[in-house]
DRENDO-1510 file (C-alpha; in Angstrom, 1 decimal, always signed):
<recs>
REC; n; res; u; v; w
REC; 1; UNK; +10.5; -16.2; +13.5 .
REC; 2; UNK; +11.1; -17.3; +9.8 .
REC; 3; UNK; +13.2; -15.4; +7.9 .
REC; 4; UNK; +11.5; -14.9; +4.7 .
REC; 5; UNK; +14.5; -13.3; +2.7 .
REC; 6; UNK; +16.9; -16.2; +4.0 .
REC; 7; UNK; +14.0; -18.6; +2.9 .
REC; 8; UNK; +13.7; -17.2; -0.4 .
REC; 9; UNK; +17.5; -16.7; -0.7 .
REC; 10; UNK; +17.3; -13.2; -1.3 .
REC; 11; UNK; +19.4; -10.8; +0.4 .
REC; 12; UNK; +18.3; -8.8; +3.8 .
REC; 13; UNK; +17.5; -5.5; +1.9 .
REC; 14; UNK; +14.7; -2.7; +2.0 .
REC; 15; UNK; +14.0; -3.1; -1.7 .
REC; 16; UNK; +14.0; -6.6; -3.4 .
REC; 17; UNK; +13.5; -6.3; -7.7 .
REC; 18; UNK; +9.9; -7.8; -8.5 .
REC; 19; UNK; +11.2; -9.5; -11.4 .
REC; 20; UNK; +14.0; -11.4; -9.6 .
REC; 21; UNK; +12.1; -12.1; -6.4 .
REC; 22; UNK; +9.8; -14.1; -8.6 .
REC; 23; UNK; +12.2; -15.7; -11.0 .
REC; 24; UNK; +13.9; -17.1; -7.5 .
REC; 25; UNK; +10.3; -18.2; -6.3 .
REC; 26; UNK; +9.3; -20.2; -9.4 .
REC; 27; UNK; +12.2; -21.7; -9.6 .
REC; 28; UNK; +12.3; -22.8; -6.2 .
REC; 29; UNK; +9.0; -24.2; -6.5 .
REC; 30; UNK; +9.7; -25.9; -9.1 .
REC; 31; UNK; +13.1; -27.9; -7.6 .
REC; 32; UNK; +10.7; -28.8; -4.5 .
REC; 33; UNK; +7.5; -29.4; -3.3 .
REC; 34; UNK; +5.8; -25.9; -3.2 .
REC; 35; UNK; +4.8; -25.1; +0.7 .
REC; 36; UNK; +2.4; -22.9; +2.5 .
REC; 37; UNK; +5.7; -21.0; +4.0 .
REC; 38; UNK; +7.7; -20.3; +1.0 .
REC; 39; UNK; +4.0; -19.2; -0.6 .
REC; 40; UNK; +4.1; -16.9; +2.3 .
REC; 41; UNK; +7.5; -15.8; +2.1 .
REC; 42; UNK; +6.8; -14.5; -1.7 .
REC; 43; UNK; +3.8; -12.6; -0.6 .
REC; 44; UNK; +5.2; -10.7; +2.3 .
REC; 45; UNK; +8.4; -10.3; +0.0 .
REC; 46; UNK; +6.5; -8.9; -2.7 .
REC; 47; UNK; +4.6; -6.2; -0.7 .
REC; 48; UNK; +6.6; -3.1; +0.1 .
REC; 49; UNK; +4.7; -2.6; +3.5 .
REC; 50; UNK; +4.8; -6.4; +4.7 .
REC; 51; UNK; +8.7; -6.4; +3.5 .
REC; 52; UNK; +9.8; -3.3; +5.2 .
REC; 53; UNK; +7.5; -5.0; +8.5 .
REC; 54; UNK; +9.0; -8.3; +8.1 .
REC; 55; UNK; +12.8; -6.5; +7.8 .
REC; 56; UNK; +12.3; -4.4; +10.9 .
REC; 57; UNK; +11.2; -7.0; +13.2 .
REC; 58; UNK; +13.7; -9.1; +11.9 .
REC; 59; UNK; +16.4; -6.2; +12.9 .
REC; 60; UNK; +14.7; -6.5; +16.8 .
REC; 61; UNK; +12.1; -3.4; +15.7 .
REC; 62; UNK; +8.3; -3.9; +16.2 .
REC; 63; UNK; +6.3; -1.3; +15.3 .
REC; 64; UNK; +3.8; -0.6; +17.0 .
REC; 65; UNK; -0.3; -0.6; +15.7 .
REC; 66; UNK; -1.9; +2.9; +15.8 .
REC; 67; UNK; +1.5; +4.6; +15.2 .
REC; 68; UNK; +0.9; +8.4; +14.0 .
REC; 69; UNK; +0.5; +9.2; +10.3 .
REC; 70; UNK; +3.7; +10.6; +9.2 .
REC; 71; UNK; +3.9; +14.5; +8.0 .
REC; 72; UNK; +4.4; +13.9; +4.9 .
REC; 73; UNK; +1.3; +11.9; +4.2 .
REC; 74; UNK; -1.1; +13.7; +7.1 .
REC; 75; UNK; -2.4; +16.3; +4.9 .
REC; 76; UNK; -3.7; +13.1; +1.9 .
REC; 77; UNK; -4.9; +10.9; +4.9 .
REC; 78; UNK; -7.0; +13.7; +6.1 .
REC; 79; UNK; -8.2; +14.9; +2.6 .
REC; 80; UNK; -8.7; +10.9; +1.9 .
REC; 81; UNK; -10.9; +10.6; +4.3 .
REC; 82; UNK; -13.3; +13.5; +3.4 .
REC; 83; UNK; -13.7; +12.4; +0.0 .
REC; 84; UNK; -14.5; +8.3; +0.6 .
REC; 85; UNK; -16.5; +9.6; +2.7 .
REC; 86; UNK; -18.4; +11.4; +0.4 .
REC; 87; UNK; -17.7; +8.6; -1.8 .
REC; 88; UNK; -20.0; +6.2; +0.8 .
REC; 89; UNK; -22.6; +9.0; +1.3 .
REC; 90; UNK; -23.3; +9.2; -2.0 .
REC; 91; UNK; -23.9; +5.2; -2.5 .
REC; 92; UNK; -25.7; +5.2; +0.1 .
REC; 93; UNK; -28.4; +8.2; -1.5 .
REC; 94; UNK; -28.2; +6.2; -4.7 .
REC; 95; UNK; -28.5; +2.9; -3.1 .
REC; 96; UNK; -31.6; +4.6; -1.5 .
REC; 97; UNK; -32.9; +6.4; -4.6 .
REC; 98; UNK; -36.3; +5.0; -5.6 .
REC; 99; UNK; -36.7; +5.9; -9.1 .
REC; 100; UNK; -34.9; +7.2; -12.2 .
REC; 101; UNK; -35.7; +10.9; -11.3 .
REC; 102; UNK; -34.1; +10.4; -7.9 .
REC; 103; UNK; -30.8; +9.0; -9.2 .
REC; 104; UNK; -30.5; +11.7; -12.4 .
REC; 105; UNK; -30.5; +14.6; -9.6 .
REC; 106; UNK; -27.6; +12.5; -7.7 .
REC; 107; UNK; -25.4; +12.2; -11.3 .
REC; 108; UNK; -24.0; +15.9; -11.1 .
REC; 109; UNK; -22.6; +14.9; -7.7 .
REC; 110; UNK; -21.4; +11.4; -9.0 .
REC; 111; UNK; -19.1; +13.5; -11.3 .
REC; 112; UNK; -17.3; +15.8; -8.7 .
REC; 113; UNK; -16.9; +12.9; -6.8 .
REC; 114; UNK; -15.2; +11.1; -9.8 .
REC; 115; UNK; -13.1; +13.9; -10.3 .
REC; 116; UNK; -11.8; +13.9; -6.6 .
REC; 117; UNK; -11.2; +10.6; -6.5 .
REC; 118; UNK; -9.0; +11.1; -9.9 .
REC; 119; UNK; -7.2; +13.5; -8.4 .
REC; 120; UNK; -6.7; +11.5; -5.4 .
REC; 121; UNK; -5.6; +8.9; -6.8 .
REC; 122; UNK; -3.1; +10.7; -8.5 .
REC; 123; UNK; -1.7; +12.5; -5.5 .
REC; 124; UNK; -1.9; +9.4; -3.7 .
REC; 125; UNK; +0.7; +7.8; -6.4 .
REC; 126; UNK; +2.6; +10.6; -6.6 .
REC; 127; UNK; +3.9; +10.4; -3.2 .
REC; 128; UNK; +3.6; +6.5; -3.1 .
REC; 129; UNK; +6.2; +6.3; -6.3 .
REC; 130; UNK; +8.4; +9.1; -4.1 .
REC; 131; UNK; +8.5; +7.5; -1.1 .
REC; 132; UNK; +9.6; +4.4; -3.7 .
REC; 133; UNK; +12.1; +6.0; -4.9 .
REC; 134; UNK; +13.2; +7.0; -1.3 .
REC; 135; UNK; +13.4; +3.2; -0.6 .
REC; 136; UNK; +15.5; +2.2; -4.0 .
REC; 137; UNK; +17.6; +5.2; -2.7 .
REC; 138; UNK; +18.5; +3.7; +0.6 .
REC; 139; UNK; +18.7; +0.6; -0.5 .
REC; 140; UNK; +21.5; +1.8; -2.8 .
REC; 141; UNK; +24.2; +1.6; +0.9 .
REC; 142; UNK; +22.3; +0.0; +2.8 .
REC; 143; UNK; +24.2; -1.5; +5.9 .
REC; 144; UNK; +21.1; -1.7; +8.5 .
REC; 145; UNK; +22.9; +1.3; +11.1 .
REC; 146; UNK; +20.6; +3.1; +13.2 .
REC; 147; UNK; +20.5; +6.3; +10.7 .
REC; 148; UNK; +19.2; +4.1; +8.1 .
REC; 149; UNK; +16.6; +2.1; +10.3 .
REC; 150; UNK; +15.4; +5.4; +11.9 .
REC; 151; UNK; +14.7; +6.4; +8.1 .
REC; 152; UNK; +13.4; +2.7; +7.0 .
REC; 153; UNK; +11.1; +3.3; +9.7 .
REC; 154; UNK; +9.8; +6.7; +8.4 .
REC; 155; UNK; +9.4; +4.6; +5.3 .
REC; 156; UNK; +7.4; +1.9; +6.5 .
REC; 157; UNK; +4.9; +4.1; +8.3 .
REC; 158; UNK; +4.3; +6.7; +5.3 .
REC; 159; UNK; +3.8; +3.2; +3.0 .
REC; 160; UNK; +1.7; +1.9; +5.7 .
REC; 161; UNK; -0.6; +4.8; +5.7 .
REC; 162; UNK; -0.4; +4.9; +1.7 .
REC; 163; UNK; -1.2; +1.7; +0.6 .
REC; 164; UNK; -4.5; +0.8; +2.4 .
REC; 165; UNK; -5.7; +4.7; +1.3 .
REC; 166; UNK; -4.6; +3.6; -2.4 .
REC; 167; UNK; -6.5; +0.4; -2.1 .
REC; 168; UNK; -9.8; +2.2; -0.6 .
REC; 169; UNK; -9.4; +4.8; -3.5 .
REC; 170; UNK; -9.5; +2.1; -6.3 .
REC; 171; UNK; -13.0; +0.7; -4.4 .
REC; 172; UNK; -14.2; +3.9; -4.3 .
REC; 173; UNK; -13.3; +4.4; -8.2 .
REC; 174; UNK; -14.9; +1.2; -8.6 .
REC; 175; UNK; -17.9; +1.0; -6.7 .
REC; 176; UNK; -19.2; +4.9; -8.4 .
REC; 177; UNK; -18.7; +3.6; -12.0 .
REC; 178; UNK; -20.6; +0.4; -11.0 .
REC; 179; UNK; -23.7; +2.4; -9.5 .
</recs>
């Protein structure tokens, strides 16, 4: 296994500064031929999830797919889930609405569904830039002992869960101010 953080000469760490990672990758492709590897090494570098996966397994760690959604994200994955779904029911109707009547009567709903997926969004951040900060904060000492992995694996589930439910909320958001 490539070690993208050796590859991109950046130290073994949980957090990496944005800036920095890609000041180091320009100027490496500029001082050689740019290849698909180092390409990849920047883009798993530059994702918090993909790092924090690419760190652990590099450490002898592999998580596992289908691992339980940590506590302190449970209660948004649930809530989440309720409102895209709502989100795609409503689409649906409209996608299905045969005239202008039709999709008037739908617009009352359109708006609730907005503001849900506002506030969402927002909670969604919230505990996104939190567990963040959690990450900046044991990256302060980090020394890669079991205490730390134990909590860098907390980490990587809770951003795991986060960023695909922050992605799907931004299509959601999307997709109603389209329709």
């Amino acid at each position: 296994m490539t070690d993208y953080f050796a590859l991109l000469g950046a130290a073994r760490r949980p957090w990496l500064e944005p800036e920095q990672l890609k000041e180091q990758y320009f100027n490496m492709n500029r001082a050689e031929e740019p290849s698909a590897e180092l390409n990849e090494a920047f883009r798993v570098l530059c994702d918090p999830k993909l790092r924090l996966q690419h760190l652990l397994k590099l450490e002898g760690i592999e998580l596992p797919a289908g691992r339980p959604v940590p506590a302190k994200v449970a209660e948004l994955f649930w809530q989440a889930g309720a409102v895209l779904r709502e989100t795609e029911a409503w689409l649906r109707q409209n996608s299905e609405a045969t005239g202008n009547l039709a999709r008037a009567m739908l617009h009352p709903t359109r708006a609730q569904l907005e503001e849900k997926l506002g506030k969402l969004d927002d909670a969604l951040h919230a505990v996104y830039e939190s567990e963040m900060a959690a990450l900046r904060r044991l990256d302060a000492g980090w020394r890669a002992e079991p205490n730390e992995l134990a909590e860098l694996i907390e980490l990587a589930d809770s951003i795991s869960y986060l960023t695909p439910l922050l992605e799907r909320t931004k299509e959601g958001r999307f997709r109603l101010s389209a329709a």
